[in-house]
Residue frames relative to the residue before (quaternion, step in Angstrom):
aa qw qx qy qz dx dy dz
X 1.0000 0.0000 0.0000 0.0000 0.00 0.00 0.00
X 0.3343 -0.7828 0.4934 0.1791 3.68 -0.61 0.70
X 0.3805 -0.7240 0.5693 0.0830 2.93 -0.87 1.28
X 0.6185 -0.3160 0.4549 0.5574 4.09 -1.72 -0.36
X 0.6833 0.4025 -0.4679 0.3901 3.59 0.03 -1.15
X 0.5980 0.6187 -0.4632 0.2121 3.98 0.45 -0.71
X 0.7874 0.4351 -0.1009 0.4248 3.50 1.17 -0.47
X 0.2156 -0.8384 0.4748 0.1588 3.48 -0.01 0.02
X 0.5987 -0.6714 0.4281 0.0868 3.52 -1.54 1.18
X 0.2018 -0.8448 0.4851 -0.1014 3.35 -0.17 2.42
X 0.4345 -0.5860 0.5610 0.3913 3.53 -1.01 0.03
X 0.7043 0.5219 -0.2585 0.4059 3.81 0.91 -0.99
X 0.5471 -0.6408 0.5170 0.1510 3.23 -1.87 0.78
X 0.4463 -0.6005 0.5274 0.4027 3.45 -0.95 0.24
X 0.1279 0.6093 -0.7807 0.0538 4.36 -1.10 0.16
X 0.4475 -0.5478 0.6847 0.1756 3.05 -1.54 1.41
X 0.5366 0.4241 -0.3952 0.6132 4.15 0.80 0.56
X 0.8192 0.3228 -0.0797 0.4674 3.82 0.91 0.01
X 0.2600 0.8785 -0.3659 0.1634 3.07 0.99 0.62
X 0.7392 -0.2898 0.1913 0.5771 3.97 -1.51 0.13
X 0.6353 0.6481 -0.3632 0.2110 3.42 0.20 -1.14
X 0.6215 0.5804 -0.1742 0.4965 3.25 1.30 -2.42
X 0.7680 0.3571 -0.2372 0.4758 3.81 0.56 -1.14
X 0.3190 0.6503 -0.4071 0.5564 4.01 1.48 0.46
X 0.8036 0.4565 -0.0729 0.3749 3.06 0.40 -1.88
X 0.6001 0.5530 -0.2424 0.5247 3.42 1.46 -1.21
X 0.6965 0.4890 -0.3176 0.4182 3.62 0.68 -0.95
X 0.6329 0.6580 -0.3020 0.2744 3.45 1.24 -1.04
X 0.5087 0.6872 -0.1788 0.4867 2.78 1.85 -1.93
X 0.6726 0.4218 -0.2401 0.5587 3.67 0.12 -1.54
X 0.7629 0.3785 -0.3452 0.3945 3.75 0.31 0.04
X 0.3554 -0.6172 0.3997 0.5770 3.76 1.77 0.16
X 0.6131 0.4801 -0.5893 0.2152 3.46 -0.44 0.28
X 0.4633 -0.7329 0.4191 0.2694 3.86 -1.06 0.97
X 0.1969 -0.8408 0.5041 0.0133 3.44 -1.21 1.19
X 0.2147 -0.5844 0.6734 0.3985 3.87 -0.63 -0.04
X 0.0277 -0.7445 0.6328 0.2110 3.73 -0.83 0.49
X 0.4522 0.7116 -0.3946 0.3653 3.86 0.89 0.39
X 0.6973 0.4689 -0.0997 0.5329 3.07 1.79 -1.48
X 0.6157 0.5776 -0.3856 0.3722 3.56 1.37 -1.08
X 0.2481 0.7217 -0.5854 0.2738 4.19 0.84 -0.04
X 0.8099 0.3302 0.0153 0.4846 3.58 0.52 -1.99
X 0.2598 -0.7615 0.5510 0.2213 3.53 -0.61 1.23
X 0.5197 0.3665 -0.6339 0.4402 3.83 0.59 0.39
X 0.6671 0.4504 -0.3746 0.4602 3.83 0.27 -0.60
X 0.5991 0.6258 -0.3084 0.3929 3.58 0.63 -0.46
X 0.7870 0.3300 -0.1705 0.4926 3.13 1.37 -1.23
X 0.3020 0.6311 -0.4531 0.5524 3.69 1.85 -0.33
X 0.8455 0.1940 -0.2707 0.4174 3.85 -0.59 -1.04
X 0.3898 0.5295 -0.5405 0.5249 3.77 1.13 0.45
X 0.7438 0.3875 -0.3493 0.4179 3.51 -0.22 -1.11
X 0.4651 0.7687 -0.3344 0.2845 3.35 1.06 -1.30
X 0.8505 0.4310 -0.0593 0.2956 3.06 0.21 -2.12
X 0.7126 0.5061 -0.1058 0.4741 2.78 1.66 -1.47
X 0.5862 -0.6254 0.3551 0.3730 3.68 1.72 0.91
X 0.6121 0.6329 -0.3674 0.2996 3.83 0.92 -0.11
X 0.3416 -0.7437 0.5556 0.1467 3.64 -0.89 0.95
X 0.6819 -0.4670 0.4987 0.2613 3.34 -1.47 -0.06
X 0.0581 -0.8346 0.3636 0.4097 3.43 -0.18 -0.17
X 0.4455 0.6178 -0.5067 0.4039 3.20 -1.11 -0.39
């Protein structure tokens, strides 16, 4: 069960337009790696331009 200590004190707001994913994406970016931040909203789309970037295919 998470406790206060489990989390940790942000400057940013929650917006259902802004969600875990967007700040995923934001961290990635700030790390040089390229994002679609339009697409990160949706974690199936989020994880498509992961796979995307990272040159991986479906199989089969």
């Amino acid at each position: 069960m998470p406790t206060a200590e489990s989390f940790f004190a942000s400057r940013e707001y929650f917006s259902i337009v802004r969600v875990c994913n967007n700040w995923t994406s934001d961290q990635l970016a700030a790390a040089g790696l390229p994002t679609a931040p339009m697409l990160d909203g949706s974690a199936l789309l989020f994880g498509l331009d992961l796979r995307w970037r990272a040159g991986l295919r479906r199989p089969g």
